[in-house]
RODO-2510 file (C-alpha; in nm, 4 decimals, decimal comma):
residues 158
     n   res          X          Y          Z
     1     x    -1,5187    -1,7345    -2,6249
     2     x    -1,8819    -1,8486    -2,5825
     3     x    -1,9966    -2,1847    -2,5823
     4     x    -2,1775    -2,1205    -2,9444
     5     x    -1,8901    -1,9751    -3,1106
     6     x    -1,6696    -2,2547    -3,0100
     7     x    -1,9581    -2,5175    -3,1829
     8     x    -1,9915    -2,3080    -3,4784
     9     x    -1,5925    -2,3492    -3,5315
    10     x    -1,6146    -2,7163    -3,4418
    11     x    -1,8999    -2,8281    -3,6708
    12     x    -1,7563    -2,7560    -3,9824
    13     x    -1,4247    -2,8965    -3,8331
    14     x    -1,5704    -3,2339    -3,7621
    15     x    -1,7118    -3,2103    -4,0571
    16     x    -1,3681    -3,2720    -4,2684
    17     x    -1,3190    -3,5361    -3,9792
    18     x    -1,6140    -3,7428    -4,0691
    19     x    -1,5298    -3,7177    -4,4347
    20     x    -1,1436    -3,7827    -4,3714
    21     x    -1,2994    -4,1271    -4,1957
    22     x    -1,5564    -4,2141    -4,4453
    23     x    -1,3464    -4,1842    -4,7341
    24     x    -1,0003    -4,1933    -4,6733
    25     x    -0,8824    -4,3021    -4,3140
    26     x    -1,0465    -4,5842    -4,3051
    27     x    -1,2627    -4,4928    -4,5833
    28     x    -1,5005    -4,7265    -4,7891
    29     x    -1,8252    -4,5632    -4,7345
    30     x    -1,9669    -4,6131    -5,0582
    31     x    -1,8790    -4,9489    -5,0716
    32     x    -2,0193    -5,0396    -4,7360
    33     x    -2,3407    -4,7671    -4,8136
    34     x    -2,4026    -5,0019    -5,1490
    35     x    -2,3855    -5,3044    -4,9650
    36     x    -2,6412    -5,1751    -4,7321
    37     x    -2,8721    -5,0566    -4,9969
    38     x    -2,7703    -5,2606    -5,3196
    39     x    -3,0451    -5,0533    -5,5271
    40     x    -2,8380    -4,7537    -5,4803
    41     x    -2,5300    -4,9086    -5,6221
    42     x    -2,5544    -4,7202    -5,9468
    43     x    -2,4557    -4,3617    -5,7686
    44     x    -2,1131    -4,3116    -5,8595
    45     x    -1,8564    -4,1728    -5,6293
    46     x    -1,8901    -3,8328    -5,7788
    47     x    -2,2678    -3,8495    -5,6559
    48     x    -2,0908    -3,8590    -5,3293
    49     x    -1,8414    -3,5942    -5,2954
    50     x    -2,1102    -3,3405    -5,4061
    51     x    -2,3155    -3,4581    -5,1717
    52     x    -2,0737    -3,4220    -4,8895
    53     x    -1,9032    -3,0347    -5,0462
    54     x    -2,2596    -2,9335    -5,0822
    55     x    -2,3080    -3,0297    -4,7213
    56     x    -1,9623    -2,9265    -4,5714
    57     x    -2,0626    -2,5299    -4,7311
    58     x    -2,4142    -2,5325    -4,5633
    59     x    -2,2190    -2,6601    -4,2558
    60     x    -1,9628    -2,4015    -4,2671
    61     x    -2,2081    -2,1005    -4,3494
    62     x    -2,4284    -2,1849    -4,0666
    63     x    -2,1258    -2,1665    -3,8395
    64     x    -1,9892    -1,8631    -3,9740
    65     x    -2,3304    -1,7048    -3,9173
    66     x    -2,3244    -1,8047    -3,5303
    67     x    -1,9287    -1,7090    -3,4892
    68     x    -2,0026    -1,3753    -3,7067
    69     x    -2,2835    -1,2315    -3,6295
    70     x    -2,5439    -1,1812    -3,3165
    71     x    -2,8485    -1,4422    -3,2615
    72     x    -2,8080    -1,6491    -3,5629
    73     x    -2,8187    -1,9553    -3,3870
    74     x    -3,0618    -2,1316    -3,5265
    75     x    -2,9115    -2,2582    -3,8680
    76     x    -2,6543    -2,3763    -3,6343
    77     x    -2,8778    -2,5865    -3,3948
    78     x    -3,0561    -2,7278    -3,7435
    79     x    -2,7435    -2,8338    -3,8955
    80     x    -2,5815    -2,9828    -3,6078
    81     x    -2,9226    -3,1285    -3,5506
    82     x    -2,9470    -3,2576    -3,9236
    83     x    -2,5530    -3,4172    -3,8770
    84     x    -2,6343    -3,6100    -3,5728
    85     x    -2,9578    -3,7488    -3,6871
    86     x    -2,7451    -3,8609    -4,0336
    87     x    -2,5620    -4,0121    -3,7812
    88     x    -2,8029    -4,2314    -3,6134
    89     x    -3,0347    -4,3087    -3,9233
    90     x    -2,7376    -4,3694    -4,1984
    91     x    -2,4053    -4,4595    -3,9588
    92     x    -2,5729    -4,6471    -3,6707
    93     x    -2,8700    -4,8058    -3,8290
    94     x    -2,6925    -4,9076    -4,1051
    95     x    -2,3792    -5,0916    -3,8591
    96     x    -2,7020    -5,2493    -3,6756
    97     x    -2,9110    -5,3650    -3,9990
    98     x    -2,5161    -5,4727    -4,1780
    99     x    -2,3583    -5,6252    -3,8524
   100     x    -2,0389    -5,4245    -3,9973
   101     x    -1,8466    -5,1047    -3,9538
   102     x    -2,0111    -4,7795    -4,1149
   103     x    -1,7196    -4,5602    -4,1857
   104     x    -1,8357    -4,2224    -4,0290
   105     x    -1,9846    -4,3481    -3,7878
   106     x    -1,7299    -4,2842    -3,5191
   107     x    -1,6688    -3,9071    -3,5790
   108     x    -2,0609    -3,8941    -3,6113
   109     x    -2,0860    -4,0291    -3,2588
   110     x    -1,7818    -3,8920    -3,1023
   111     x    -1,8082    -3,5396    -3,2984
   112     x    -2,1330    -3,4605    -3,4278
   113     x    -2,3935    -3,6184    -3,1273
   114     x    -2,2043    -3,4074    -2,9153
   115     x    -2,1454    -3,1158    -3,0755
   116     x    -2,5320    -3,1399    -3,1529
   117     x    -2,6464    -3,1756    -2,8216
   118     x    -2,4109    -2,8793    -2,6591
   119     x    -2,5876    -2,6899    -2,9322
   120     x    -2,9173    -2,7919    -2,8213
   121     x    -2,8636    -2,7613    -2,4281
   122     x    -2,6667    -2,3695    -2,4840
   123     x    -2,9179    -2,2626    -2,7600
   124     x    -3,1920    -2,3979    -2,4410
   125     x    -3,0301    -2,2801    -2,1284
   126     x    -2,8889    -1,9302    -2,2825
   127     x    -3,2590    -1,8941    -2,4560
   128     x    -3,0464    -1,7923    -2,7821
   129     x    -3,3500    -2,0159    -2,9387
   130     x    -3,7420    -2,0061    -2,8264
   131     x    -3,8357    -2,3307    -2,6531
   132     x    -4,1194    -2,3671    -2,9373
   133     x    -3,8424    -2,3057    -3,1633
   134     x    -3,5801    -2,5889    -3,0552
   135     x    -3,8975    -2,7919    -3,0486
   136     x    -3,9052    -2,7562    -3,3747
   137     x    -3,6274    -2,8263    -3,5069
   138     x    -3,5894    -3,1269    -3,3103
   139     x    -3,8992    -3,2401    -3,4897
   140     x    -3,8429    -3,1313    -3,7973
   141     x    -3,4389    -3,1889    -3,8801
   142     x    -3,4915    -3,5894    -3,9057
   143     x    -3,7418    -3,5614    -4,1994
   144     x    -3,5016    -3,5438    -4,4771
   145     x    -3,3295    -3,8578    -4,2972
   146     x    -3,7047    -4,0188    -4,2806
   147     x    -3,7801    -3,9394    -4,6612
   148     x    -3,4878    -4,0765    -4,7484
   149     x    -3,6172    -4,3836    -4,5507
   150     x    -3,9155    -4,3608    -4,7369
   151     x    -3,7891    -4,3464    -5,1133
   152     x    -3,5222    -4,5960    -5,0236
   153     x    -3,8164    -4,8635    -4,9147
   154     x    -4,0527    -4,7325    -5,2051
   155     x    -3,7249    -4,8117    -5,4705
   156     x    -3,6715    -5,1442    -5,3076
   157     x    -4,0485    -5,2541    -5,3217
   158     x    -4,1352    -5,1692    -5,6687
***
């Protein structure tokens, strides 16, 4: 089995993983998330499980189009892409700014950095993807990450 077909089974995969962590085993992300940003505190849990379905079904699409079907690799590469930079802006920023545990954040750096960057170095060495292409995405998949960011410091400075 190819390289990509393996990662487009294993993202959604790691998926469950991450949530199993952040919510049951050893669970407590919301908690520690609200601590981190206290002027989110009002999202209730429910906020958070759509959140993460809604996610876990793009996640599991964009794999079944790379395991499916011929050169749909790219909504792959951007989803893995979008799952390890969640990783370093929510799971290992936050640890840093909180001095504490983020719960997530080691499937998100033993699952999804990887599984990202074997994504990024087949998609690149196979040319599945146009160099301009993974260029791209590489640019473009931290935004929503970054706007968060942004309304996050806008809420807090009001």
């Amino acid at each position: 089995m190819e390289i990509m077909k393996i990662l487009a089974i294993l993202a959604p995969l790691s998926y469950l993983l991450h949530c199993t962590e952040e919510f049951a085993f050893p669970g407590g992300f919301i908690s520690w998330y609200h601590n981190w940003r206290p002027s989110l505190g009002k999202q209730k849990p429910s906020y958070y499980w759509r959140v993460n379905v809604i996610a876990f079904i793009i996640v599991t699409i964009t794999g079944g189009f790379a395991l499916f079907t011929k050169g749909n690799n790219s909504a792959l590469v951007i989803s893995t892409s979008f799952l390890a930079y969640n990783t370093i802006f929510t799971h290992i920023v936050g640890a840093i700014k909180t001095r504490t545990y983020s719960p997530g954040m080691l499937t998100g750096i033993l699952l999804y950095l990887p599984i990202c960057i074997m994504c990024y170095i087949t998609a690149y060495s196979s040319h599945l993807i146009s160099t301009d292409s993974l260029c791209l995405y590489v640019i473009i998949t931290p935004l929503y990450e970054l706007w968060n960011w942004h309304k996050y410091r806008k809420l807090t400075n009001l």
